[in-house]
C-alpha positions as CSV (number, residue, x, y, z in Angstrom):
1,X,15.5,102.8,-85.5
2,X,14.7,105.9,-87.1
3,X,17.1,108.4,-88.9
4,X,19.3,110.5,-87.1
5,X,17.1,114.1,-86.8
6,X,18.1,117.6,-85.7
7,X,15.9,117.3,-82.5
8,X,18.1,114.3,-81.5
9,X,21.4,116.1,-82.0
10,X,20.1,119.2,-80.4
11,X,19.0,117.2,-77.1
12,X,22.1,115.0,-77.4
13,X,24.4,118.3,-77.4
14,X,22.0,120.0,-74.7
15,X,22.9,116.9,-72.4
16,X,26.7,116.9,-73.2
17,X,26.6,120.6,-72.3
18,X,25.0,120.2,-69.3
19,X,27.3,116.8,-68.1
20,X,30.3,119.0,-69.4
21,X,29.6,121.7,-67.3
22,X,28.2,120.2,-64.0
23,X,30.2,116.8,-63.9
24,X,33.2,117.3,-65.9
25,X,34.2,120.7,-65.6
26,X,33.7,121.0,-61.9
27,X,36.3,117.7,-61.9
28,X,38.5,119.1,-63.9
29,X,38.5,121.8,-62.1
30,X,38.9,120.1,-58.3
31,X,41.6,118.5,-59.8
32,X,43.9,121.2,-60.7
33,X,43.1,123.1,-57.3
34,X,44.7,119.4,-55.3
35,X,48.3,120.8,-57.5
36,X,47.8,124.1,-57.4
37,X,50.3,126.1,-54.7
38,X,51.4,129.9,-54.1
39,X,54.6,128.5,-56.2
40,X,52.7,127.2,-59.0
41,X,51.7,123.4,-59.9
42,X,53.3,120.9,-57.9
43,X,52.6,117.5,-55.8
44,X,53.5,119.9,-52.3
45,X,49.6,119.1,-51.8
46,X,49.5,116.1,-51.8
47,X,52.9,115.2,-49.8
48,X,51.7,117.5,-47.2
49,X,48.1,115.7,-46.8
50,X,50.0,112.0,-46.8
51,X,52.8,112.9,-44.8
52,X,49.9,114.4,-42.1
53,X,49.8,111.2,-39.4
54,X,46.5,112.2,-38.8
55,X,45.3,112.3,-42.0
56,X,46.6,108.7,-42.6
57,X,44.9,107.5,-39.4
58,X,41.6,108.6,-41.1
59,X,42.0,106.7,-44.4
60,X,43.3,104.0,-42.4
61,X,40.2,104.0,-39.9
62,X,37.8,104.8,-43.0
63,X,39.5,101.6,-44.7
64,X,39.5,99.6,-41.5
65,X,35.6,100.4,-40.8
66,X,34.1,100.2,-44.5
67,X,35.7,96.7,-45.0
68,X,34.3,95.5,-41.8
69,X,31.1,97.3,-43.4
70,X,31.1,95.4,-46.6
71,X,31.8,92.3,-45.4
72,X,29.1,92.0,-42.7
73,X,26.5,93.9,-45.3
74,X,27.3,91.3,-48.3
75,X,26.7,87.9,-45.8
76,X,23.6,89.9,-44.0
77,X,22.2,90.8,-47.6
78,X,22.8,87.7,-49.6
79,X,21.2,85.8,-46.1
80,X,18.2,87.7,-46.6
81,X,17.8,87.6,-50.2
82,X,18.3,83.8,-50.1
83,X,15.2,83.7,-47.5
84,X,13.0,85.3,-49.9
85,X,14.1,83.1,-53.2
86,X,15.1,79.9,-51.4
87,X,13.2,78.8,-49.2
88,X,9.9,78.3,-48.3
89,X,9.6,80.2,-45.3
90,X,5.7,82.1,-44.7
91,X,4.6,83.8,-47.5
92,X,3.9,87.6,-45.2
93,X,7.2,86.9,-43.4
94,X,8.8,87.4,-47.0
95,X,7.0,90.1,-48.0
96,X,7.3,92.2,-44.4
97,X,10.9,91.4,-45.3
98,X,11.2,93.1,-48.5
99,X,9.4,95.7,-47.2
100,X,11.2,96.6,-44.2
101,X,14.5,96.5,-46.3
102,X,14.0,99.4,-47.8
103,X,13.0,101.6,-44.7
104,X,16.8,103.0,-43.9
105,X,16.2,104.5,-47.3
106,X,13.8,106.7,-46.7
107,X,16.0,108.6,-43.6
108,X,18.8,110.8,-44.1
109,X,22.2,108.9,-42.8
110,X,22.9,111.6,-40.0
111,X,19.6,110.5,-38.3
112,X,21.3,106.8,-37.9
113,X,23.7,107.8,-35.6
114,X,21.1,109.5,-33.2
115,X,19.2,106.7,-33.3
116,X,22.2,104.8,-32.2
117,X,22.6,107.1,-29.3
118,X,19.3,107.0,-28.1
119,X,19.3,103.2,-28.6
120,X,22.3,101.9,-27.1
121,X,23.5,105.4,-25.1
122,X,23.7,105.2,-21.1
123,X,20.6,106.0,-21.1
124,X,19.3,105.1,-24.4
125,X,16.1,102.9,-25.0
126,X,18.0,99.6,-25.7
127,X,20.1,99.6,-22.8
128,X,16.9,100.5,-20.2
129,X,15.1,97.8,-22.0
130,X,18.1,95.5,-21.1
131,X,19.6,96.6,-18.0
132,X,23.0,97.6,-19.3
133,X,25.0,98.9,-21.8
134,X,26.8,96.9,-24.5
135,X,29.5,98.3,-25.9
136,X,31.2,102.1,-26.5
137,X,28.8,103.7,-29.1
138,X,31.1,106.8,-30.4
139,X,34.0,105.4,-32.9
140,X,34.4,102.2,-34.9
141,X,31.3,100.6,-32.8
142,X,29.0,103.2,-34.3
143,X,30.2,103.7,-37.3
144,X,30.1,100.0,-38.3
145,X,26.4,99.6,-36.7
146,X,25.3,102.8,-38.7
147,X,27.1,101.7,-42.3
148,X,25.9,98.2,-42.1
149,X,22.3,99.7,-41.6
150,X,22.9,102.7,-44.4
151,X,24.5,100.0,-47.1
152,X,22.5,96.7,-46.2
153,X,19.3,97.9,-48.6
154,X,20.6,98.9,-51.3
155,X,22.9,95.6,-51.4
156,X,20.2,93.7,-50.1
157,X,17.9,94.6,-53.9
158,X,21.3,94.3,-55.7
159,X,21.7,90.4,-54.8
160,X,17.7,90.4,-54.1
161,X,17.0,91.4,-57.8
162,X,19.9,88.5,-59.1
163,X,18.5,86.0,-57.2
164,X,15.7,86.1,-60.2
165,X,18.2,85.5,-63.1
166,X,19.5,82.1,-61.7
167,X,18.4,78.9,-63.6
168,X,17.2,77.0,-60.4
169,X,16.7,73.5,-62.6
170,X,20.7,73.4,-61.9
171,X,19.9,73.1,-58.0
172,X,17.6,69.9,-58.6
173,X,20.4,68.6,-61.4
174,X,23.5,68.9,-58.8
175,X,21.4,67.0,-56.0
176,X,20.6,63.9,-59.0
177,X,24.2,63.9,-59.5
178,X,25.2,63.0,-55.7
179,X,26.5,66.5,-55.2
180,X,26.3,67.3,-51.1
181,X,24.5,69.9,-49.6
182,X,27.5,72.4,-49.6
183,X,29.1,71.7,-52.9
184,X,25.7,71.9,-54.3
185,X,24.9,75.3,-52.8
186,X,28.4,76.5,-53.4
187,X,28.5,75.7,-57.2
188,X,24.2,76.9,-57.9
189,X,23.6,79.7,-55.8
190,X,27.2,80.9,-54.7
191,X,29.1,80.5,-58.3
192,X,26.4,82.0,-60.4
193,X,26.3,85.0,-57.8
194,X,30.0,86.0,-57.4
195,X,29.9,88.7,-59.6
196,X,26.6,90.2,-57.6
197,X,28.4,89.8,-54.5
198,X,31.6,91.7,-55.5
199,X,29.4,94.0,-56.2
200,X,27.2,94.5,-53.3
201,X,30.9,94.1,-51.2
202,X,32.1,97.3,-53.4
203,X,28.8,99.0,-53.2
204,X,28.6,99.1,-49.5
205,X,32.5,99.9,-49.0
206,X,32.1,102.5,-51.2
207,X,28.8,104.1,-50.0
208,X,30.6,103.9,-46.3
209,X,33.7,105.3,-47.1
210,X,32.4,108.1,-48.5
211,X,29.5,109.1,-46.3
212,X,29.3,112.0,-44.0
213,X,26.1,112.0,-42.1
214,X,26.9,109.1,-39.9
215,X,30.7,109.9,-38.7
216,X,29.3,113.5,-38.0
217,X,26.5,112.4,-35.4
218,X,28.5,108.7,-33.6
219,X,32.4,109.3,-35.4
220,X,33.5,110.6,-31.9
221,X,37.2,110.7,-31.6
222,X,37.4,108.5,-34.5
223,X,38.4,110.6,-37.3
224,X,37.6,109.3,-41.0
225,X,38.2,110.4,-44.7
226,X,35.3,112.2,-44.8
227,X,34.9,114.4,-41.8
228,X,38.4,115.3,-42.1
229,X,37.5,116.8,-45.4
230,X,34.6,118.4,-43.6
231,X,37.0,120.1,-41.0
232,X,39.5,121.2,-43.9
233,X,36.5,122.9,-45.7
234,X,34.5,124.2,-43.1
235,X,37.0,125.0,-40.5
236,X,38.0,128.2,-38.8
237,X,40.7,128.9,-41.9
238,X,39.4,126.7,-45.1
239,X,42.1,125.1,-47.0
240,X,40.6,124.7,-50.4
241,X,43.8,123.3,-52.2
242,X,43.7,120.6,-49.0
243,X,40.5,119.6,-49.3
244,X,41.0,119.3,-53.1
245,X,43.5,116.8,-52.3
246,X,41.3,114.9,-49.8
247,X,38.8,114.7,-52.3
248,X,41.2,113.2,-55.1
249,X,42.1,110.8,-52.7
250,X,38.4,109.8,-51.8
251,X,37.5,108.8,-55.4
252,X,40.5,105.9,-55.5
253,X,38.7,103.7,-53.6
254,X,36.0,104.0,-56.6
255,X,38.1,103.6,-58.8
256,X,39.6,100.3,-57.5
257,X,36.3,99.6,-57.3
258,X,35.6,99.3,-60.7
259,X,38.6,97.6,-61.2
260,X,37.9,94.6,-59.1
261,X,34.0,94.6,-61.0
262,X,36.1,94.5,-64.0
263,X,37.6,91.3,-62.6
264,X,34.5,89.7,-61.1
265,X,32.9,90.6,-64.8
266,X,34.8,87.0,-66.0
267,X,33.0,85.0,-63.5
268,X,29.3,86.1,-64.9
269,X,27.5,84.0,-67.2
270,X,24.2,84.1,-69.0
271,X,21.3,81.3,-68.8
272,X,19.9,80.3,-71.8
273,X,16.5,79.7,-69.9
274,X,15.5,80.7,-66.7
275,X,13.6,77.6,-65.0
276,X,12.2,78.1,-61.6
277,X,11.6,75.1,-59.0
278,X,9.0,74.4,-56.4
279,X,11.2,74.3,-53.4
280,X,11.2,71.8,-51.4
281,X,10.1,71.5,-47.9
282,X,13.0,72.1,-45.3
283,X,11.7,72.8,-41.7
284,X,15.2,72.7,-40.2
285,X,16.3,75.5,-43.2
286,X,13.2,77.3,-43.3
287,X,12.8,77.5,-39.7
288,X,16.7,79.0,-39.1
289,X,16.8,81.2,-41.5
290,X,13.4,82.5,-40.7
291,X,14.8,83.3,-36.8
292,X,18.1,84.8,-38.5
293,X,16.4,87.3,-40.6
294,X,13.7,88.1,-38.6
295,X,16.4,88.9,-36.1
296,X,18.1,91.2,-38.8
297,X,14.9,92.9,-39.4
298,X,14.4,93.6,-35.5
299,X,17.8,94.2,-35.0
300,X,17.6,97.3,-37.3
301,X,13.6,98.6,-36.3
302,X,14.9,98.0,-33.1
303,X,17.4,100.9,-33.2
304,X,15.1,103.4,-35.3
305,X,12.2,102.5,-32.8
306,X,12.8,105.4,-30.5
307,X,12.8,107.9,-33.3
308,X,9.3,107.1,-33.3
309,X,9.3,107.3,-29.1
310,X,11.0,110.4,-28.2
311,X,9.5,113.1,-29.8
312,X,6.1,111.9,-28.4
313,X,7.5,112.3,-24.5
314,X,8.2,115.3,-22.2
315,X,12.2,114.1,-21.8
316,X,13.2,110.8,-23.0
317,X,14.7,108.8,-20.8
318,X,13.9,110.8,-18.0
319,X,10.4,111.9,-17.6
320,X,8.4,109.4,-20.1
321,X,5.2,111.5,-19.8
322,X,3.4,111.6,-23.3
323,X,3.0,115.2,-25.1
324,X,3.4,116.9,-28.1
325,X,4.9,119.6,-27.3
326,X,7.9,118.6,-29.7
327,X,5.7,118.5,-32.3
328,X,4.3,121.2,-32.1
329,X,7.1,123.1,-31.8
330,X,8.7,122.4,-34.9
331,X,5.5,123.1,-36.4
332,X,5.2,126.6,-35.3
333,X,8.4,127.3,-35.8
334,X,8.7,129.3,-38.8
335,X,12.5,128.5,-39.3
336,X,12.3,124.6,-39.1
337,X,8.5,124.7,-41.3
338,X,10.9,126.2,-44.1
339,X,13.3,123.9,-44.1
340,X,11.2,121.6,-44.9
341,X,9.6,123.5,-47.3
342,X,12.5,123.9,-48.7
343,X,13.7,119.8,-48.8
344,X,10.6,119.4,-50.7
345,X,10.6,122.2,-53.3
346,X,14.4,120.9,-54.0
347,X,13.3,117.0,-54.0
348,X,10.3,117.6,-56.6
349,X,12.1,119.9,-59.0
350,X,15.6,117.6,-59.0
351,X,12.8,114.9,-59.4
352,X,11.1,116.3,-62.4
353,X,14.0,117.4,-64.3
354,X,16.3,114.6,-63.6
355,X,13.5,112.4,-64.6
356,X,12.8,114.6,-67.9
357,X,17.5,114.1,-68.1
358,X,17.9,110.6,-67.4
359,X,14.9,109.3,-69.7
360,X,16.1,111.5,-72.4
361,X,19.5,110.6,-72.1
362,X,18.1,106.5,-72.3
363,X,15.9,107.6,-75.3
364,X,19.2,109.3,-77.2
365,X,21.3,106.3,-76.4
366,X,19.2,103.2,-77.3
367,X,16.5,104.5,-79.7
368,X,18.2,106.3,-81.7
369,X,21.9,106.0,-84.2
370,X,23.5,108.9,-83.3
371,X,27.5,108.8,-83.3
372,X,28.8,109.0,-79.7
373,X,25.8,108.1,-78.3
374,X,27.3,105.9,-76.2
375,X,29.2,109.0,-74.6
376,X,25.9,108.7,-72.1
377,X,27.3,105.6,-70.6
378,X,30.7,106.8,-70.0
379,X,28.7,109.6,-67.8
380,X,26.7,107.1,-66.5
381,X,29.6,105.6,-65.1
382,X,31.6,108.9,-63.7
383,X,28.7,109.9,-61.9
384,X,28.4,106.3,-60.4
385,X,31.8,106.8,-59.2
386,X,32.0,109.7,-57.6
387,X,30.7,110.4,-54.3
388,X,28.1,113.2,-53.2
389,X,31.1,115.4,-51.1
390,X,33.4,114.6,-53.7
391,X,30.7,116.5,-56.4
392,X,29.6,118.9,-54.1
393,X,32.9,120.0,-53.2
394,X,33.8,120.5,-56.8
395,X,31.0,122.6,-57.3
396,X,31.7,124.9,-53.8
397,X,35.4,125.2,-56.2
398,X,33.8,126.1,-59.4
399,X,31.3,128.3,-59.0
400,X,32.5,129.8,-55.9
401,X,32.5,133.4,-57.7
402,X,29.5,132.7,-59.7
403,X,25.9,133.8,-59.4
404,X,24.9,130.0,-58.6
405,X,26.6,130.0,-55.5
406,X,23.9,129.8,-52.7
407,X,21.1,129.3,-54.5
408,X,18.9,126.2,-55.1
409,X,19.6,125.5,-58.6
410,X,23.0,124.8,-58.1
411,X,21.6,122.0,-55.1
412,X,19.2,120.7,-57.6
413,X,21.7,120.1,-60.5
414,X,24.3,118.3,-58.1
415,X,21.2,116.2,-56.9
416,X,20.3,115.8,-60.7
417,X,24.3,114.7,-61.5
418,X,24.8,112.7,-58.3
419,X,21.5,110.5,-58.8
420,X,21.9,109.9,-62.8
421,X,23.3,106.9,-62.5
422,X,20.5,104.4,-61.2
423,X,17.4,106.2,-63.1
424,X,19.1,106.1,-66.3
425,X,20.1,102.4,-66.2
426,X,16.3,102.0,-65.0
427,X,15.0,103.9,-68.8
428,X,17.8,102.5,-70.7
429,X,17.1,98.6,-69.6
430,X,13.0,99.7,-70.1
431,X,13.8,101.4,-73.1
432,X,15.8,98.6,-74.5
433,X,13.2,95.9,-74.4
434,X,10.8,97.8,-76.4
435,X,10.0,97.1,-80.3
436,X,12.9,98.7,-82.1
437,X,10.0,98.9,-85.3
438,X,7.7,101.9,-83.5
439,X,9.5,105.0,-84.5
440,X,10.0,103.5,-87.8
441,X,6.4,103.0,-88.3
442,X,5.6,106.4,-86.7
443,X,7.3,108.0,-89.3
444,X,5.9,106.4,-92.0
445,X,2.7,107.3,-90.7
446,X,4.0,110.8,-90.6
447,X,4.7,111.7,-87.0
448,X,7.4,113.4,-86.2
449,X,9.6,111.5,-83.6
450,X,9.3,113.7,-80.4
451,X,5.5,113.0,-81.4
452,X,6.3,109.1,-81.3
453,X,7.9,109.4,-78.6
454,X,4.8,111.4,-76.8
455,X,2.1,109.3,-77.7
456,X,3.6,105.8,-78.0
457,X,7.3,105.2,-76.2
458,X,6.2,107.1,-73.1
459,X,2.6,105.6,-72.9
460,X,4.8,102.2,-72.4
461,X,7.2,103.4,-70.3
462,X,5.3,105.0,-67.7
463,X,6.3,102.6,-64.8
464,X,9.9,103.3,-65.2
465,X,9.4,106.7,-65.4
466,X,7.3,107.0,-62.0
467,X,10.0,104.7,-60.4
468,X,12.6,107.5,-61.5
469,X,10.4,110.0,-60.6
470,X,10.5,108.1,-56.8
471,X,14.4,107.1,-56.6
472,X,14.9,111.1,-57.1
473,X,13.0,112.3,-55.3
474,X,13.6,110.2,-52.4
475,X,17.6,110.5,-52.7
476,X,17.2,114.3,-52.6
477,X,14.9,114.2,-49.6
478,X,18.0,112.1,-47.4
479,X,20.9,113.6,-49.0
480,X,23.8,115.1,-47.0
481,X,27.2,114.2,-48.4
482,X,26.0,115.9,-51.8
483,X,24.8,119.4,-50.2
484,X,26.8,119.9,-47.4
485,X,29.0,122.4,-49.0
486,X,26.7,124.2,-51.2
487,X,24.1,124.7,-48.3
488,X,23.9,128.4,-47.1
489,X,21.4,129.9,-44.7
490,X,18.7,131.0,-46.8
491,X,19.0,127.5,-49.0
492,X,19.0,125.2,-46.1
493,X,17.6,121.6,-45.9
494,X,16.4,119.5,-44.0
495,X,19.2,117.2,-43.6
496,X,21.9,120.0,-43.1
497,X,19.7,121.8,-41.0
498,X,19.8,118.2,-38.4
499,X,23.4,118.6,-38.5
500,X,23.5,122.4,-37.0
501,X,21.0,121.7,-34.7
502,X,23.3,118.5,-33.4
503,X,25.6,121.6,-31.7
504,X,22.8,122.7,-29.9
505,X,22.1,119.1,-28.6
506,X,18.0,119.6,-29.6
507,X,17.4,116.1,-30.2
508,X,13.7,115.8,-30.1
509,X,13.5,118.7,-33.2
510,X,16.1,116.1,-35.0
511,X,13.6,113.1,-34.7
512,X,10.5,115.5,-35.7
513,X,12.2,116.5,-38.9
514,X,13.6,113.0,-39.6
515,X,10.3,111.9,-38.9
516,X,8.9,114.3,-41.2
517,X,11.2,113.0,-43.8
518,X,10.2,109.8,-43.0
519,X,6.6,109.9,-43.5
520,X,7.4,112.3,-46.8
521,X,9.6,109.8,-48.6
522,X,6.5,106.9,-47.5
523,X,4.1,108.9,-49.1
524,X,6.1,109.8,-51.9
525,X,6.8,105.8,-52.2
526,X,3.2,104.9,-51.5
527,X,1.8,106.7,-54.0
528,X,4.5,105.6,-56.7
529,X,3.9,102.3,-56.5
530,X,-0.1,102.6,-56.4
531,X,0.5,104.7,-59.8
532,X,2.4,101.4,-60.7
533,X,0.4,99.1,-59.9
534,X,-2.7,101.1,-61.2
535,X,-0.8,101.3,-64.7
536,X,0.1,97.5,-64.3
537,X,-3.8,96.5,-64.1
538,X,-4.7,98.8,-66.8
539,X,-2.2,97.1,-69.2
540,X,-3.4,94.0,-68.5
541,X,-6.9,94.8,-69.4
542,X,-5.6,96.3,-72.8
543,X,-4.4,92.4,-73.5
544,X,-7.0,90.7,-72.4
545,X,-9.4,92.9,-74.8
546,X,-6.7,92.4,-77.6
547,X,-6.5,88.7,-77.0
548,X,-10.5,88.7,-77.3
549,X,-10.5,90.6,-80.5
């Protein structure tokens, strides 16, 4: 590595400025409001929220539904990614699989519940389809169906992507030593995966405690955590020192969270090799667990299948004449057109710049021998924890006064704070693998180290960085829980602009913007991974002309 430079302590001090004043401060700061009453500092707060039966019945529905959540979500994911690595089920089938995964992703979480409603409503799709209606959609029903849909991706490429760092030779060695089908799976797939599975079990109970958009289209009656804090805020008479509180009390469960990781960490161990197996052929295996997940899949483009319906016909259910009238309404509408406008311009500027952060902030951290470096990960690991209305809320307490209230840049650097985590880890794991030697010898060869940087860390890096580029971009495009409090009229999104329009019961605009979302966030996707892919080929020409020299 090279010697410590003034660039890197000015960048590293620019990024500590910018975490201290848009993730700490802001905490700090939500924190003293939960104590702070008209006779001082005291826990009056907090013994008024907890001794508020209805406020309890939330955390305890919240607690009730994201367990349920995490649960079903860990055995739907780890079923799935077994299908992929396990078996040897049709080669498409496994790839429409991993592709369809990741669809939820690219639609904000508010649109789920509509879906649900014109799925399984009295009159939704689902229940014309079949004759009848299955269950009570508003409440626990909805929510679960919703979460399960919202969290199943990103656990689904949390166990997917472990799946690849287990030693399958130990599979073939348990079977020579007598072991039975269960005790072998239990003790080579399960063991080595308990750690993932905690994970994807905290992930998903986390991500559905905390989220907003789905309670606020199917909650119903069924009040939880996070649209009482909604209510507090954004009622007729806003309690801030309330909703302070609430929000305290919504960052314990990630904090237990981490705790119970913590705990799981023991159970992880390292392969000295990783040995892959040509799986043998199972047609009573391959068959069921082909039905089961192509079952899952169905089961969730199923339910988004009349976003892609209703907007195309005069009045869904009722007259199922085909127009676009709906679309082209939004379009002309000059209000709607600049939402959108505006979910964009907010999506590609929180994408460059927390692109140009994160990578930075890898760079500082691994490349380089500057004391408290490793500062970065603690931040890594605060922004991982705390949810989007948690942050957002903070903010709305901060800079309530300030000059960034309202405005776009103070959406974009809660988008840029909120989303740090996951493209960080991404450079710093890219970063990491590279030869430690290159800035060394750049400076020998007299170029200065932003220079190195430019023309040789980059250059090798530029997968990562487009995948950044994409997780931002994409995050900001769906986001709701982050920007629901900082949102005014002139700075509105897409996203919050869904949840107004839910008052005035204009469902088909709803499914036109989601769809626009929908086929923005593709695109943006799309063309990410052909810039990948493009790159990848290109690399492997470089080799091959190396290897011929």
């Amino acid at each position: 590595m090279p010697n410590v430079r003034p660039e890197m302590r000015v960048g590293y001090f620019l990024l500590i400025f910018l975490f201290a004043g848009f993730l700490l401060l802001p905490l700090t700061a939500l924190l003293i409001r939960s104590f702070e009453t008209s006779s001082g500092f005291n826990l009056s707060n907090y013994l008024v929220v907890l001794l508020n039966k209805e406020m309890m019945n939330s955390i305890g529905n919240s607690f009730k539904v994201s367990s349920a959540t995490a649960v079903i979500t860990t055995i739907l994911a780890f079923t799935l990614a077994y299908s992929i690595n396990c078996t040897r089920i049709y080669q498409p089938l496994k790839r429409v699989m991993g592709t369809v995964m990741i669809l939820p992703m690219l639609l904000p979480t508010i649109t789920y519940g509509f879906a649900i409603m014109y799925s399984f409503g009295n009159q939704g799709l689902l229940t014309k389809i079949f004759g009848k209606g299955f269950f009570e959609i508003y409440g626990f029903n909805g929510l679960l169906i919703g979460y399960v849909i919202y969290t199943l991706p990103a656990a689904f490429l949390l166990i997917n992507n472990s799946f690849k760092y287990i030693d399958k030779k130990f599979i073939v060695v348990s079977k020579l030593m007598g072991d039975g089908a269960v005790r072998s799976f239990a003790n080579t797939i399960v063991r080595p995966l308990i750690g993932t599975l905690g994970g994807a079990f905290v992930l998903s109970f986390i991500l559905s405690f905390t989220d907003f958009g789905i309670p606020a289209s199917v909650g119903g009656t069924y009040s939880v955590v996070s649209t009482q804090l909604y209510q507090v805020m954004l009622g007729s008479i806003p309690d801030f020192n309330h909703g302070a509180v609430i929000a305290v009390l919504m960052l314990l469960p990630a904090v237990l969270g981490i705790f119970l990781l913590y705990f799981l960490e023991k159970f992880n161990f390292q392969y000295e090799k990783i040995t892959d197996i040509e799986w043998s052929k199972n047609t009573y295996r391959d068959t069921f667990l082909a039905i089961i997940s192509s079952l899952i899949l169905l089961g969730m483009l199923s339910i988004f299948a009349v976003m892609f319906i209703a907007p195309f016909l005069n009045s869904f259910p009722y007259n199922l004449t085909f127009t676009f009238k709906h679309i082209s309404t939004v379009l002309k509408s000059s209000d709607l057109v600049a939402v959108y406008k505006n979910s964009v311009a907010v999506a590609s500027l929180t994408a460059i710049a927390g692109t140009v952060i994160a990578y930075s902030s890898a760079i500082l951290n691994v490349r380089t021998r500057l004391k408290g470096r490793f500062a970065i990960d603690i931040i890594s690991m605060i922004t991982n924890t705390v949810p989007g209305m948690v942050l957002g809320l903070s903010y709305l307490l901060l800079f309530n006064g300030s000059s960034l209230k309202g405005t776009f840049i103070i959406i974009i650097l809660c988008n840029i704070v909120h989303y740090f985590t996951t493209p960080y880890l991404m450079a710093k794991n890219s970063l990491s693998k590279m030869n430690r030697s290159w800035e060394t010898t750049g400076e020998l060869l007299g170029d200065s180290w932003i220079k190195t940087i430019y023309r040789v860390i980059l250059p090798n890096s530029v997968s990562t960085v487009i995948e950044m580029f994409s997780y931002y971009f994409i995050n900001s495009m769906v986001t709701i829980s982050g920007v629901i409090f900082l949102v005014t009229a002139q700075t509105s999104l897409v996203a919050s602009k869904i949840k107004e329009l839910q008052h005035f019961a204009k469902f088909n605009e709803i499914f036109v913007l989601s769809l626009l979302i929908f086929f923005t966030n593709l695109l943006m996707k799309l063309l990410c991974d052909y810039l990948q892919k493009r790159k990848a080929v290109h690399v492997k020409k470089i080799d091959r002309k190396r290897e011929a020299a």
